[in-house]
LOZA-293021 format. One record per residue (C-alpha): residue in three letters; x, y, z. Coordinates in Angstrom, 2 decimals. Example, Ala and Ser with C-alpha at 12.3 -4.5 7.8 and 13.67 -1.06 7.14 Angstrom:
# residues 2
[rec ala; [12.30; -4.50; 7.80]]
[rec ser; [13.67; -1.06; 7.14]]
This chain:
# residues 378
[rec unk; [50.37; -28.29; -37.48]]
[rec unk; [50.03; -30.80; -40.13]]
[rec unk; [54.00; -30.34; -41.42]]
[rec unk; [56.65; -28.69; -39.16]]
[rec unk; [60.58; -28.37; -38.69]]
[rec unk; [61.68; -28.74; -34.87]]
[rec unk; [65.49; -27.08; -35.11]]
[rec unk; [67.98; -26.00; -32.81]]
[rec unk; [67.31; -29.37; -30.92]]
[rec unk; [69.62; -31.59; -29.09]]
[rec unk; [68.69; -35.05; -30.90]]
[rec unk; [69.15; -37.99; -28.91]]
[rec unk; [69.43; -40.72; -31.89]]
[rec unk; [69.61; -44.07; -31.17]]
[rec unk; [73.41; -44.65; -31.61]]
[rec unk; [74.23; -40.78; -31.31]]
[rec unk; [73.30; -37.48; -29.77]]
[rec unk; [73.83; -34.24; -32.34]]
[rec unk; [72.98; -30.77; -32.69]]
[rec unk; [70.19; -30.34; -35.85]]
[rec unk; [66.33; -30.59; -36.71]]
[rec unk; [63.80; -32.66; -37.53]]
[rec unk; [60.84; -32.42; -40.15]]
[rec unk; [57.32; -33.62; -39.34]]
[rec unk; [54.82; -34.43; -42.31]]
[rec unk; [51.13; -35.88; -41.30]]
[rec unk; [52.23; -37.13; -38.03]]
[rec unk; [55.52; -39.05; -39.67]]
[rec unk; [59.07; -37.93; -38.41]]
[rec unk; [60.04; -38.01; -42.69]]
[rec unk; [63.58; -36.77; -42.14]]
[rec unk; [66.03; -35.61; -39.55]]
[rec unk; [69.63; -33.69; -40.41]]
[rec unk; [72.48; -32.01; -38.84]]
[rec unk; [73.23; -28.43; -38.13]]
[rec unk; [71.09; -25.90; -39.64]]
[rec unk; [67.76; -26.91; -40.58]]
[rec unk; [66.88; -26.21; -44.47]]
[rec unk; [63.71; -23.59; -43.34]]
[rec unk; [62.56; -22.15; -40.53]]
[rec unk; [60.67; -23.62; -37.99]]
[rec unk; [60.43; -24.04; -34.01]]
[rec unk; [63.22; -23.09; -32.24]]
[rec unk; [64.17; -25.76; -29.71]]
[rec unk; [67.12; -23.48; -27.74]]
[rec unk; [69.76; -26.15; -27.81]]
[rec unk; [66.61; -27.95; -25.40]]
[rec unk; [66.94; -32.13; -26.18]]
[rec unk; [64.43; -33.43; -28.78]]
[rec unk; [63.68; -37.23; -27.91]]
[rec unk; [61.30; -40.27; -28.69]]
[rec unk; [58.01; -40.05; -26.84]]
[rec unk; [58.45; -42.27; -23.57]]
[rec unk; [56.56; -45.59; -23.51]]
[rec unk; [55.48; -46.70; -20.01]]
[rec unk; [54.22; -50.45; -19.67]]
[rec unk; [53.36; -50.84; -15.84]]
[rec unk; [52.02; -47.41; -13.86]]
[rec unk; [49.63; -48.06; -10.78]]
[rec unk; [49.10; -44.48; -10.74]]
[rec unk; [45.62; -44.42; -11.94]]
[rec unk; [44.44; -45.82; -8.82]]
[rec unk; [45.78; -42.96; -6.98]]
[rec unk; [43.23; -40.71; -8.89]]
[rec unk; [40.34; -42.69; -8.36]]
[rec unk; [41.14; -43.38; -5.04]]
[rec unk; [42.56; -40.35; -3.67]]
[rec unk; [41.67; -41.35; 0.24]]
[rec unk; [41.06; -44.56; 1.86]]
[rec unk; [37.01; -45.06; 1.08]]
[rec unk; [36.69; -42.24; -1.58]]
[rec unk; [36.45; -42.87; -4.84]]
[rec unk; [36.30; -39.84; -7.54]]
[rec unk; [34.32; -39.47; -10.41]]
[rec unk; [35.65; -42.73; -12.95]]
[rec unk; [35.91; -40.32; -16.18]]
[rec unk; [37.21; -37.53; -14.33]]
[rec unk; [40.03; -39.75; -12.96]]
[rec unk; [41.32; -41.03; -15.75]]
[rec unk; [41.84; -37.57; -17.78]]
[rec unk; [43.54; -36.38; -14.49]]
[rec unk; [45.67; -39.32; -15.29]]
[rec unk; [46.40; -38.79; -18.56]]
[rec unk; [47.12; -35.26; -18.27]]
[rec unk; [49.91; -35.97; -15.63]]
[rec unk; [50.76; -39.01; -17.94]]
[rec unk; [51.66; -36.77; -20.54]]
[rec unk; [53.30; -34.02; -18.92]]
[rec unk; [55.69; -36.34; -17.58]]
[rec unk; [56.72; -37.11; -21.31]]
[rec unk; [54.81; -40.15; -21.85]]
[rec unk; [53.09; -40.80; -25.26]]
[rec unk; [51.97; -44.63; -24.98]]
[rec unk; [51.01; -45.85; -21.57]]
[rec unk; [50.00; -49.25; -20.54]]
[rec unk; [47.01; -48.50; -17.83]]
[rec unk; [47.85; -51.76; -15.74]]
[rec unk; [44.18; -52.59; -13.83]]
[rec unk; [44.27; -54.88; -11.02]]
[rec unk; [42.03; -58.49; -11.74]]
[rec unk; [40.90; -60.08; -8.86]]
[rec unk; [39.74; -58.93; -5.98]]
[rec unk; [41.63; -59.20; -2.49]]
[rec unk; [40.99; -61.23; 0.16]]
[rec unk; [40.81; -58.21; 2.72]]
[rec unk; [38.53; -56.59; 0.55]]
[rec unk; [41.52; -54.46; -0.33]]
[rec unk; [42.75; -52.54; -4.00]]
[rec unk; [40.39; -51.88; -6.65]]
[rec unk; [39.86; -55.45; -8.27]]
[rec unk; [36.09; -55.44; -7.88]]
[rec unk; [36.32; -51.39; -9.57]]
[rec unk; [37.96; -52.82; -12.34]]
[rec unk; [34.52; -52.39; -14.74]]
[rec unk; [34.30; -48.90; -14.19]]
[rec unk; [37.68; -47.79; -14.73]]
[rec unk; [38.05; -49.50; -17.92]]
[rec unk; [34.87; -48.20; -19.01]]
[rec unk; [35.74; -44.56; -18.22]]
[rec unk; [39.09; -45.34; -20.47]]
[rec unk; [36.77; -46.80; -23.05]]
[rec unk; [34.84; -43.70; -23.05]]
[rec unk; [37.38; -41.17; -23.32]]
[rec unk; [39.26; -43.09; -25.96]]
[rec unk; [35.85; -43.07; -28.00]]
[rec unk; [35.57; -39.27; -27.19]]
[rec unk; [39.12; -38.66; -28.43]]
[rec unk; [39.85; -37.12; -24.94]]
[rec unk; [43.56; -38.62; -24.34]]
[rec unk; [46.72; -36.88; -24.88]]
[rec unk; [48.63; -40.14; -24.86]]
[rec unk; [48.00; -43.23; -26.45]]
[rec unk; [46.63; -46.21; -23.97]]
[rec unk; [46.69; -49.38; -23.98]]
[rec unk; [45.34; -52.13; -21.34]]
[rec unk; [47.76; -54.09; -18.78]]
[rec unk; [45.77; -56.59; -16.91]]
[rec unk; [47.64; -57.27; -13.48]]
[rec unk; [46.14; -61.17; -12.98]]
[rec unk; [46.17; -61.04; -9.43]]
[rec unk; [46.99; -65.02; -8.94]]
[rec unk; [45.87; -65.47; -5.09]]
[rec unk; [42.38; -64.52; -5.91]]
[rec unk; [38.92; -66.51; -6.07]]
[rec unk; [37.47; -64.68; -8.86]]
[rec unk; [40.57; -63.61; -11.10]]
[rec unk; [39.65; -66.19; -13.84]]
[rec unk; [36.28; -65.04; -14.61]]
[rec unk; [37.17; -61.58; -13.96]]
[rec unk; [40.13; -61.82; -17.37]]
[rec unk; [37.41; -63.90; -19.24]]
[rec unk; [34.83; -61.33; -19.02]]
[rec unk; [36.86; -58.27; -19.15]]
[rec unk; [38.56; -59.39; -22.75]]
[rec unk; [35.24; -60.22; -24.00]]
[rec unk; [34.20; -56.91; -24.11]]
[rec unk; [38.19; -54.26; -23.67]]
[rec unk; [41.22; -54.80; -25.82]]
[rec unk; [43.79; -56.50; -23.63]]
[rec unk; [47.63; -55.44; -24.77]]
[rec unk; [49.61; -57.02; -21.77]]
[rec unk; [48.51; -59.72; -18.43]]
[rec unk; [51.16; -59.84; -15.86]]
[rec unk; [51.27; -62.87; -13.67]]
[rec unk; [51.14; -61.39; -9.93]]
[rec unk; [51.47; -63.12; -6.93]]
[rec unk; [51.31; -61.32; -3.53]]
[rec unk; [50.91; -63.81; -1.27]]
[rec unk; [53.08; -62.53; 1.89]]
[rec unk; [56.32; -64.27; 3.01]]
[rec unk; [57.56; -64.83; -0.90]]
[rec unk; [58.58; -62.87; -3.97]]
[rec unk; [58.15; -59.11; -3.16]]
[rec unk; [57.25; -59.80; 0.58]]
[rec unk; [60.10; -62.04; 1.83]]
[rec unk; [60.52; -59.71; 4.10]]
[rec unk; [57.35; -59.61; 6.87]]
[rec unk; [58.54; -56.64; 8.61]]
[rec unk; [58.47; -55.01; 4.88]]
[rec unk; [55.24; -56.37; 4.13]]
[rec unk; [53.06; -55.27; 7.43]]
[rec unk; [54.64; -51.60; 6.37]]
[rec unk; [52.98; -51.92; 3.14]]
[rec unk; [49.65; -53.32; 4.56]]
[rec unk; [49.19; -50.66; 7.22]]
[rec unk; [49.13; -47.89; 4.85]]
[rec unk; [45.68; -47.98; 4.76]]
[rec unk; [44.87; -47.57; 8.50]]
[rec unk; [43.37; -50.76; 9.41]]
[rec unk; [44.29; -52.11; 12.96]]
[rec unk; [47.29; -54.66; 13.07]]
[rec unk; [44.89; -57.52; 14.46]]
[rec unk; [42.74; -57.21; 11.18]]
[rec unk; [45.85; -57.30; 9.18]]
[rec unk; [48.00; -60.31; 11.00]]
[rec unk; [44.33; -62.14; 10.61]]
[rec unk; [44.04; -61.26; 7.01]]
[rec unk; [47.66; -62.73; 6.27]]
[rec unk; [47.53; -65.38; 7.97]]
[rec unk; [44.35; -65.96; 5.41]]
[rec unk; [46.50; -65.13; 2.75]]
[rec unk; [49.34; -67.44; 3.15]]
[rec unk; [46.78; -70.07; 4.10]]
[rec unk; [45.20; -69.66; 0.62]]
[rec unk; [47.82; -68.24; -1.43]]
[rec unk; [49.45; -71.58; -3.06]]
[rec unk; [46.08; -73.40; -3.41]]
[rec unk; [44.93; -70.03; -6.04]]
[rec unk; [48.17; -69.73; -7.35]]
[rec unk; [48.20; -73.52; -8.70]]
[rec unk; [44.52; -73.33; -9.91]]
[rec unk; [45.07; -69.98; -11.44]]
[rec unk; [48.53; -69.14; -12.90]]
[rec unk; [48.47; -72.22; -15.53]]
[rec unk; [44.68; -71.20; -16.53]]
[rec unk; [45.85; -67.46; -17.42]]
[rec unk; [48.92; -68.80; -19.23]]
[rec unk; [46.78; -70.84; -21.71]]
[rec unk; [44.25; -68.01; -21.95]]
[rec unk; [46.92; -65.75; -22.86]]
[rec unk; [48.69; -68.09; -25.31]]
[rec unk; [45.31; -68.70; -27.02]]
[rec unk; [44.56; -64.98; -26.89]]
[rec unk; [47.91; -64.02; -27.85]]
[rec unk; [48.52; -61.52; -25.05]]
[rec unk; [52.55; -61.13; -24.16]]
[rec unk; [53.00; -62.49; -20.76]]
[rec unk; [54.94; -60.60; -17.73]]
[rec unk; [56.18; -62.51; -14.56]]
[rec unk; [56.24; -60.54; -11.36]]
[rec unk; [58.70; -59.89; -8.77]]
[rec unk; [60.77; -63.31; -10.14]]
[rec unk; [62.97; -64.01; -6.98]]
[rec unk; [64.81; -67.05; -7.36]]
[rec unk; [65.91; -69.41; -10.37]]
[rec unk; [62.80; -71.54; -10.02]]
[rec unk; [60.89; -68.40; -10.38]]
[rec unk; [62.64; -68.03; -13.80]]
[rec unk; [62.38; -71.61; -15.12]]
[rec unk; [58.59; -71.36; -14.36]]
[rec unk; [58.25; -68.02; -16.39]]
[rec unk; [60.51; -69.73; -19.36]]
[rec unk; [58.14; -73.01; -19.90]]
[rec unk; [54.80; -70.60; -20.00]]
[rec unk; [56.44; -68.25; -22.88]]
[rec unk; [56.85; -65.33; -20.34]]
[rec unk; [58.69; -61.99; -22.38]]
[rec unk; [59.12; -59.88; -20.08]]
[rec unk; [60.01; -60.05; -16.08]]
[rec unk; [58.20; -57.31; -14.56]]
[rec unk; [60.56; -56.25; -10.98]]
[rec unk; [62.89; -58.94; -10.11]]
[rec unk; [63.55; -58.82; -6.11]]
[rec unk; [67.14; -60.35; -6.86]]
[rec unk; [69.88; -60.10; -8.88]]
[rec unk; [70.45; -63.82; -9.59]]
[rec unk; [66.35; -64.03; -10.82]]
[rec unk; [67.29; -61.01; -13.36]]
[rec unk; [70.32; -62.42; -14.34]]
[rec unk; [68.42; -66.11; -15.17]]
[rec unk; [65.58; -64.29; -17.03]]
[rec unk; [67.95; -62.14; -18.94]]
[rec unk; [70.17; -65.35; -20.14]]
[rec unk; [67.20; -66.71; -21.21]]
[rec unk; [66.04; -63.75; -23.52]]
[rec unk; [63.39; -62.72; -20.93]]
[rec unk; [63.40; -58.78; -21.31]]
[rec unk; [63.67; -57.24; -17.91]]
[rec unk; [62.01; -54.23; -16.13]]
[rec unk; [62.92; -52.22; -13.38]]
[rec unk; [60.91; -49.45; -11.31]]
[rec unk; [62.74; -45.93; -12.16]]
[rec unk; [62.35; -44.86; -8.51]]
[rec unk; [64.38; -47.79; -7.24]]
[rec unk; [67.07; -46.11; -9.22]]
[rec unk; [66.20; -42.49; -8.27]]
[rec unk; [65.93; -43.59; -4.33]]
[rec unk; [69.03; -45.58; -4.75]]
[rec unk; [66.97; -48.76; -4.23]]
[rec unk; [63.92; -50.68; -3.29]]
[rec unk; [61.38; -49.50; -0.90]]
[rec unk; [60.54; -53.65; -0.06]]
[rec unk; [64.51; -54.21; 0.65]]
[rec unk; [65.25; -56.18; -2.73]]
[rec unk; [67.72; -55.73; -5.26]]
[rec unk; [68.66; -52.04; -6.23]]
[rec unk; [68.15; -51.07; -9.83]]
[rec unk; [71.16; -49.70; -10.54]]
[rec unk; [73.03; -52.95; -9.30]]
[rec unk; [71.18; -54.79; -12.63]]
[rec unk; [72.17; -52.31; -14.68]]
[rec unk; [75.97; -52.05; -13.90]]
[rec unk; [75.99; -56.04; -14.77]]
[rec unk; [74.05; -56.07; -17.92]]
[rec unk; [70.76; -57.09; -17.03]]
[rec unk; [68.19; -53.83; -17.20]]
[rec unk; [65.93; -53.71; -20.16]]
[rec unk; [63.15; -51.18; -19.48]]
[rec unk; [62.21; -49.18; -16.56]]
[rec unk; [58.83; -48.23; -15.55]]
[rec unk; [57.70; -45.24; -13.33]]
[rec unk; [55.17; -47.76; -11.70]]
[rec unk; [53.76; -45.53; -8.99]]
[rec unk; [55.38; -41.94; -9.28]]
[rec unk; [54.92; -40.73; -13.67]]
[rec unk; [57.58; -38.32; -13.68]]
[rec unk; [60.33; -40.54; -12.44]]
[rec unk; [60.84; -42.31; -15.57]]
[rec unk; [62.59; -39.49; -17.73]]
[rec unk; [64.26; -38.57; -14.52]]
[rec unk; [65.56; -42.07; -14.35]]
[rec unk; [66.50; -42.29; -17.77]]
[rec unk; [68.54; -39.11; -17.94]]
[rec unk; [69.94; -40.29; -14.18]]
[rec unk; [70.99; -43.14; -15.55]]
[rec unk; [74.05; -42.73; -17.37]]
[rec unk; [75.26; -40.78; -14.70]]
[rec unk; [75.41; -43.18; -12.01]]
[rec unk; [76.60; -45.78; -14.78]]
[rec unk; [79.06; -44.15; -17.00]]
[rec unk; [79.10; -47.31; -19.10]]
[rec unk; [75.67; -46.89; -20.52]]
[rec unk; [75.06; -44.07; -23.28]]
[rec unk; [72.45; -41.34; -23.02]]
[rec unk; [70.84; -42.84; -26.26]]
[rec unk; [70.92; -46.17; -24.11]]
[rec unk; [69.54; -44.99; -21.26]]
[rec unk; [66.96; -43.58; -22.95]]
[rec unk; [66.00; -46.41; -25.23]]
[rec unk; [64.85; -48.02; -21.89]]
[rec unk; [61.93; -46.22; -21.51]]
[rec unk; [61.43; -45.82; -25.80]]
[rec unk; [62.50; -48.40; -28.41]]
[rec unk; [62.90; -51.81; -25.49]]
[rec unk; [59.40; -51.02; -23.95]]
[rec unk; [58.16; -50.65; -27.73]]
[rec unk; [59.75; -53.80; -29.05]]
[rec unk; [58.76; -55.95; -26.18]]
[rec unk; [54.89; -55.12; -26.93]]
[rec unk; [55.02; -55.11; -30.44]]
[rec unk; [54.61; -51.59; -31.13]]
[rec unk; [56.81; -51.31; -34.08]]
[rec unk; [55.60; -47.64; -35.17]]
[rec unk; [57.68; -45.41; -32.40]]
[rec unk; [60.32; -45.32; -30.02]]
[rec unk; [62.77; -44.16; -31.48]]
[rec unk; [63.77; -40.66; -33.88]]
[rec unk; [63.65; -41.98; -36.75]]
[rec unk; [62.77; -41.32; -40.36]]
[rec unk; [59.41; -43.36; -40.89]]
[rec unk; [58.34; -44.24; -37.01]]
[rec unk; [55.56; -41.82; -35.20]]
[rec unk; [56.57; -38.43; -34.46]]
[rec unk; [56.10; -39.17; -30.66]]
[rec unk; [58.51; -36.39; -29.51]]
[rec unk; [59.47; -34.20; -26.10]]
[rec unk; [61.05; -31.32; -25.60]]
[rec unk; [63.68; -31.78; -22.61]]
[rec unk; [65.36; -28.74; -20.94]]
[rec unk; [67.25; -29.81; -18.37]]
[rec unk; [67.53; -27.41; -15.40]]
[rec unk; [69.69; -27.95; -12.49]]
[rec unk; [70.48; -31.24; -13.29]]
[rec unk; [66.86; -31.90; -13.03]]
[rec unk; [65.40; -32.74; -16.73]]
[rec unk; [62.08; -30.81; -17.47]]
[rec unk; [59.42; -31.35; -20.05]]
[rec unk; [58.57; -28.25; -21.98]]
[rec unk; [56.45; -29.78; -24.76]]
[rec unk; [54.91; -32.73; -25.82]]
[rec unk; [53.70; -34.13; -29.08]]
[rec unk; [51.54; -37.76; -30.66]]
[rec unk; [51.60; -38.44; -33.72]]
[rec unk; [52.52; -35.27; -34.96]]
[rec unk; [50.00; -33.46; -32.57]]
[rec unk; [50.72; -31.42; -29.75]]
[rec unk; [49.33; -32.60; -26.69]]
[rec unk; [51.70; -30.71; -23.82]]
């Protein structure tokens, strides 16, 4: 439908949340009121009506192309997979965040990288999504080839967002060893091949990291790609993200980090199943915590999709100070305003009619439909 009235709907505003409709002309929310709508049109049920949700960091997408350890499925096949899960779980813009540089261990997906972004190329061109997506490049900085990896994949794919990433065992993330040999064993490979490898790792780590991180900075400031920081842990972390122009601080593992980067008008991200789990699976600071004092921005599903609307609706709950409409403008207008994308994010007269239909059932909220610009895509 080209022009449509959604009424009967919850509206979560951005400063309110009222009972009313809102009209839809070619893909434009063009006006929203209270009450009872002025004709007839689709009957939301009292269900909540909000802004389509804007995720900037997902790894999920490797999960559908590598379902197993050694199997890879079909690159094209993958990604709509992806998308279709994307978008059920409320999501209208997603930032596909594809791993540069390959691993050490021969680990991840870094060396795949060409073939999932041409399979996202393709079905872009094909006008195969449901959502909208854009392209996060995680810069993996411990890595021999991630400079020529960036260089050649911007030359040829759009590039909307390059995170700074540094895995390099025994800091950031993986302070904690006991933590990190969890992480690195999910793949099956013995413990001798793993101690061996990160021993390799920490060997090499800070040699990459100072050839590499100040490269990708300047390459992203003459590109003029936003810059993320990753897993920021102390305040020297924070002072190194402020000098290279860093926006956003993607995961900080404590709360002083978060509160550094958020003093010095760094926007700040947190994964929504550290709040749902009631914390971090690597032992660092618990979501919630940062958002009780002040300092929680945007929150990302990162590796589960449907956790971020179940995180934003969770959210005033287990901290009564923050609104629904603030809650929810985590995962809408902040994620939208810290890329740029000026156009949605919010319900409002003007912006994208990027819109989902929330029931909530048993506490538990549920997506019933889903539409992109107007369009119905769930």
């Amino acid at each position: 439908m080209d022009d449509f009235i959604l009424e009967n709907a919850t509206l979560v505003l951005p400063d309110r949340v009222q009972r009313g409709w809102l009209a839809v002309s070619d893909g434009a929310i063009i006006e929203i009121g209270e009450g009872r709508a002025p004709a007839r049109g689709l009957d939301c049920g009292g269900d909540y009506l909000i802004p389509g949700l804007i995720e900037l960091h997902t790894d999920h997408l490797e999960s559908h192309y590598a379902p197993r350890p050694k199997v890879r499925w079909h690159p094209l096949g993958a990604v709509l997979a992806y998308d279709a899960q994307i978008t059920a779980s409320g999501i209208t813009t997603v930032f596909d965040s594809l791993r540069a540089g390959s691993d050490p261990d021969g680990s991840g997906l870094g060396s795949e990288l060409e073939q999932l972004a041409g399979a996202i190329a393709a079905a872009r061109a094909g006008d195969l999504f449901r959502a909208e997506h854009f392209t996060h490049l995680r810069c993996e900085l411990p890595s021999t080839d991630v400079l020529d990896t960036v260089a050649t994949f911007t030359a040829r794919y759009p590039v909307g967002l390059i995170s700074l990433m540094d895995h390099t065992p025994g800091q950031r993330q993986f302070r904690d060893m006991e933590k990190y040999y969890t992480y690195a064993t999910r793949g099956g490979r013995p413990m001798e091949e793993i101690r061996a490898n990160t021993e390799r790792k920490i060997r090499d780590g800070r040699s990459l990291n100072a050839k590499n991180r100040p490269a990708l900075v300047q390459f992203a400031r003459e590109m003029g790609i936003p810059l993320a920081s990753h897993d920021d842990t102390t305040l020297a972390d924070v002072d190194l993200a402020v000098g290279e122009g860093v926006r956003l601080a993607e995961f900080p593992t404590t709360l002083e980090a978060a509160e550094a980067a958020h003093r010095q008008g760094i926007t700040v991200m947190m994964g929504a199943p550290n709040l749902i789990r009631g914390g971090s699976h690597s032992g660092n600071v618990a979501a919630l915590a940062l958002a009780e004092a002040g300092h929680l921005d945007i929150l990302s599903s990162d590796y589960v999709p449907a956790s971020l609307l179940m995180a934003a609706f969770l959210l005033p709950e287990q901290a009564p100070s923050i609104t629904l409409p603030e809650a929810l403008a985590t995962v809408t207008a902040n994620p939208a305003r810290a890329t740029g994308l000026t156009d949605r994010g919010a319900l409002a007269p003007g912006l994208r009619a990027d819109l989902v239909r929330v029931q909530r059932a048993e506490g538990v909220p549920v997506v019933r439909e889903v539409w992109r610009a107007g369009r119905r895509v769930a």
